[in-house]
N, C-alpha and C positions, 0 to 999 in steps of 0.2 A: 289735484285740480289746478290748470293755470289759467288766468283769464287776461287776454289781451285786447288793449286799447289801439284800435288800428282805423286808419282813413288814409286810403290811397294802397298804390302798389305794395313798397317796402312795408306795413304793416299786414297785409296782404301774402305777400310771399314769406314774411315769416312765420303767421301764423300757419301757412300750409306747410314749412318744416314741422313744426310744432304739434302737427296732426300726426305727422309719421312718427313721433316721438313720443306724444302720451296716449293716443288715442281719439277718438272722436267725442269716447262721451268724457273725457279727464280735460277737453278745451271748452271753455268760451271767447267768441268775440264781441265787443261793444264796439260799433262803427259809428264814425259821426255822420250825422244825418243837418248838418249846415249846408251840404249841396243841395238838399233836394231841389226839384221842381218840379211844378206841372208843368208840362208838353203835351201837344196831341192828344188831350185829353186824357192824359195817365199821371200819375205819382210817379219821379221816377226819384229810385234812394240811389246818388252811381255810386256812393262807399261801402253800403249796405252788399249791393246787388256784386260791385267788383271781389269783397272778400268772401260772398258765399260762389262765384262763378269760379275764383282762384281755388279754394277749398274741394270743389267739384271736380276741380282739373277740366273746365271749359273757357278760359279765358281765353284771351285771343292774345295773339303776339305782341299786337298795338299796346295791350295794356289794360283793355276795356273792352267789353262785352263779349259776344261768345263768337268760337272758336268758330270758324266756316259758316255764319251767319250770312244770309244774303240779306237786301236793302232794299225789297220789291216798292213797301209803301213809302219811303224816304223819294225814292225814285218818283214813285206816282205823285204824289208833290210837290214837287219841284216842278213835274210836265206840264202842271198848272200853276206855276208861279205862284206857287205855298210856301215860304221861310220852310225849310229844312237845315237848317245850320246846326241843330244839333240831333245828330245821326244814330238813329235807334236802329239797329239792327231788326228782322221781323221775328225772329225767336227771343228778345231780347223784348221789342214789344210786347209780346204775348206772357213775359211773365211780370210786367208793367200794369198788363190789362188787369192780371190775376190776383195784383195785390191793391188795384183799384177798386173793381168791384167789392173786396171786402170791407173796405175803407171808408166808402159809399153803404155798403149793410150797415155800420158803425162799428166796425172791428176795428181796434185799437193798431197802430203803425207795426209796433213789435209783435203779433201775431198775424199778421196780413203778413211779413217778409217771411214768418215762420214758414209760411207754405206757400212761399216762394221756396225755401231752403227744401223744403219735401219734396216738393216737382224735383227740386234736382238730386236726390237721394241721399242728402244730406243727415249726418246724425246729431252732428257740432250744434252748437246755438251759435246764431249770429243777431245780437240785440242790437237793435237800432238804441240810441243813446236816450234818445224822450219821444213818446208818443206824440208831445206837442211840437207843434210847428216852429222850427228857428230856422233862420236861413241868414246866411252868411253875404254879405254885400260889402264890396271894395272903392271907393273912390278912387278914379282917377281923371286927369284935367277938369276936376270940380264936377265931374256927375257921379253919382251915385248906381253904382252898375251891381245886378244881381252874381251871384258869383261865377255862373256857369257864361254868362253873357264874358261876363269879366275875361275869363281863359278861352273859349274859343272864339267870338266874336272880336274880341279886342287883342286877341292874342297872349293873353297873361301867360299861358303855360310855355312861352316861348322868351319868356323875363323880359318883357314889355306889356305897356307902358306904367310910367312908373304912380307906387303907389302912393297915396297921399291917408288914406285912413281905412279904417275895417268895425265894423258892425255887425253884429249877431243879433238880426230883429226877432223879435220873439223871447227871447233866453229868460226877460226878466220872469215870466209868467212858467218858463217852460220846467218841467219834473222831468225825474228821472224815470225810466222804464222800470219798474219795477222787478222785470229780469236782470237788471244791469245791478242792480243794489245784491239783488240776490247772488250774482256770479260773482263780484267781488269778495261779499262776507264768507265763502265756504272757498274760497281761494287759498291754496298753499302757495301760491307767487301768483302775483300783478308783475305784468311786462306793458309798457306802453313803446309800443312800436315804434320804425324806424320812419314815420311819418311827420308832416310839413308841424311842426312844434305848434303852429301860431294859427295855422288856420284846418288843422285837422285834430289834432290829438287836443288842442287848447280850445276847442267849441267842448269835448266829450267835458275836460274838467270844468268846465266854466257851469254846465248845469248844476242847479244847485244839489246837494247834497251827493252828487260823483267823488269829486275831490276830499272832500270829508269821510267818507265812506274809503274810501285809497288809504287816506292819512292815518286812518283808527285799523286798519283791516289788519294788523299785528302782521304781517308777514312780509319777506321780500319782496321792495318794489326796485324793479330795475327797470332803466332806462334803454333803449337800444338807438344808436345814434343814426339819424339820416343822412350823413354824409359823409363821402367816400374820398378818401385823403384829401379832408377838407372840401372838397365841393361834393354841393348835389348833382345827384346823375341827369334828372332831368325834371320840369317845372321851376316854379317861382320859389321854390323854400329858402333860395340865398335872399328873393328879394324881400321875400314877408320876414324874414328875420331882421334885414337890417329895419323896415319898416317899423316892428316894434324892439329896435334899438337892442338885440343880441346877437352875441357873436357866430360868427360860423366856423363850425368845426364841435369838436369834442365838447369844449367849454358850455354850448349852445344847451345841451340837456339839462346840465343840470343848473344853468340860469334861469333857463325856462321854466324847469318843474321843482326848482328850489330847494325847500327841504322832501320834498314829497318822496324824494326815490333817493334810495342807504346804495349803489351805485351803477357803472355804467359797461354798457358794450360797445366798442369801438376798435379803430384800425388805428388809432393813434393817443397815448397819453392824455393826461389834463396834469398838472403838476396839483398837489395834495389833495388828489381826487383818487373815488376807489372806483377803476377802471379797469375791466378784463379789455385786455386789446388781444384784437385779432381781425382775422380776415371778414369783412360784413357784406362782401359782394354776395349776392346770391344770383349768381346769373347758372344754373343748375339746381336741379332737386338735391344731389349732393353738396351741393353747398350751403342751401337753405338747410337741410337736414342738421348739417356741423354746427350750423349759427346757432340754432334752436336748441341745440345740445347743450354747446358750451355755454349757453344763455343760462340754461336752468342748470347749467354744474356751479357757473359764479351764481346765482343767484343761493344756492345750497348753503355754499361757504361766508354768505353774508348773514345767514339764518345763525350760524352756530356762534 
């Protein structure tokens, strides 16, 4: 049983090598749910929804939402000078609607996305991190911007403008899924994915009792590093790193997740760190497939 901590692409495309390696029911994933937001009258989770669309094999090439998606009501929208700046696809709404209305019956977050994950014939679990509401807010030029405003409106995921502080509203009050405790304790290896350290994988630790439950779960925890010879491929994760004062590159994992993870995956060294280096591009199923492999072989060898 492996269970992976992922938000965004890179924790995303690995956990879909990962699929073709242990199986559907031997993975879970815990995605951070600090993007959500309401639009259009929906919940939308994009880290939830990006790794169960990845997992399905329906992502799109952009990165985000599904594959040959058209934009009919986006469109309509707009023809009446409605804010559409953040672009739902219309199959992509529909499974928004589907985990709204449950949401609204009072079904808890992590079962509302559950069947979201059934629509798409999914067997994996993909837990959202807490049923409760946290949502993730960036400062910059002194206003206090929500985070999805932050990256497309403001352009953050383009490494502008620059950031002045970061905020997790909700977190103090917020619990863990109770699927997320569960997939961690019956875990033969925790993997925390090749995602933004500071404002993706570091909302999942920050609930309380995640990180704790990591720390005691007795078994390999590895790190898989987001950055590819030293930079990220694409988004803000150079800028949120330097923002909260670490470094970029190799060193960045295990700064970040401290003593939490025995060690790391990477394309380049850390000097007296225990790091499998290799190739971390996954721009191929073959190659995600290798990453995921060699993941859980060093992770094997850190067991013994």
């Amino acid at each position: 049983m492996v269970t992976v901590l992922a938000g965004g692409t890179g924790g995303a495309r690995l956990a879909r090598g990962l699929l073709d390696v242990v199986g559907a029911r031997e993975l879970a994933v815990i995605a951070n749910t600090g993007d959500d937001v309401e639009m259009y009258g929906v919940h939308v989770s994009p880290d939830p929804d990006l790794v169960a669309y990845t997992l399905a094999d329906v992502i799109d090439d952009q990165g985000w939402g599904i594959q040959g998606d058209t934009f009919q009501v986006m469109d309509a929208l707009e023809r009446v000078d409605r804010p559409a700046w953040f672009r739902l696809g219309d199959r992509d709404l529909a499974m928004c609607l589907m985990r709204t209305e449950l949401l609204h019956a009072g079904e808890r977050l992590t079962l509302a996305h559950a069947e979201v994950c059934r629509a798409l014939g999914l067997e994996t679990e993909v837990i959202p991190m807490s049923d409760d509401p946290v949502r993730t807010q960036v400062k910059v030029r002194g206003d206090w911007l929500p985070f999805q405003e932050f990256m497309i409106v403001e352009g953050g995921k383009d490494g502008a403008p620059e950031i002045e502080d970061v905020q997790l509203i909700g977190m103090d009050e917020a619990e863990p899924s109770p699927e997320a405790i569960a997939a961690i304790e019956r875990s033969e290896v925790v993997i925390l994915g090749p995602s933004n350290p500071v404002i993706s994988i570091g909302p999942i630790l920050a609930v309380h009792g995640i990180q704790e439950t990591v720390a005691e779960c007795g078994v390999p925890v590895v790190a898989v590093s987001p950055f590819i010879r030293g930079r990220s491929i694409k988004g803000p994760t150079e800028d949120f790193c330097r923002w909260a004062g670490l470094p970029v590159g190799t060193d960045c994992v295990f700064e970040a997740y401290s003593d939490l993870i025995d060690g790391a995956v990477a394309d380049e060294p850390a000097a007296g760190r225990a790091v499998h280096v290799t190739e971390t591009l996954m721009d191929s199923p073959d190659a995600r497939r290798r990453l995921a492999q060699e993941t859980l072989e060093f992770a094997a060898t850190l067991a013994s």
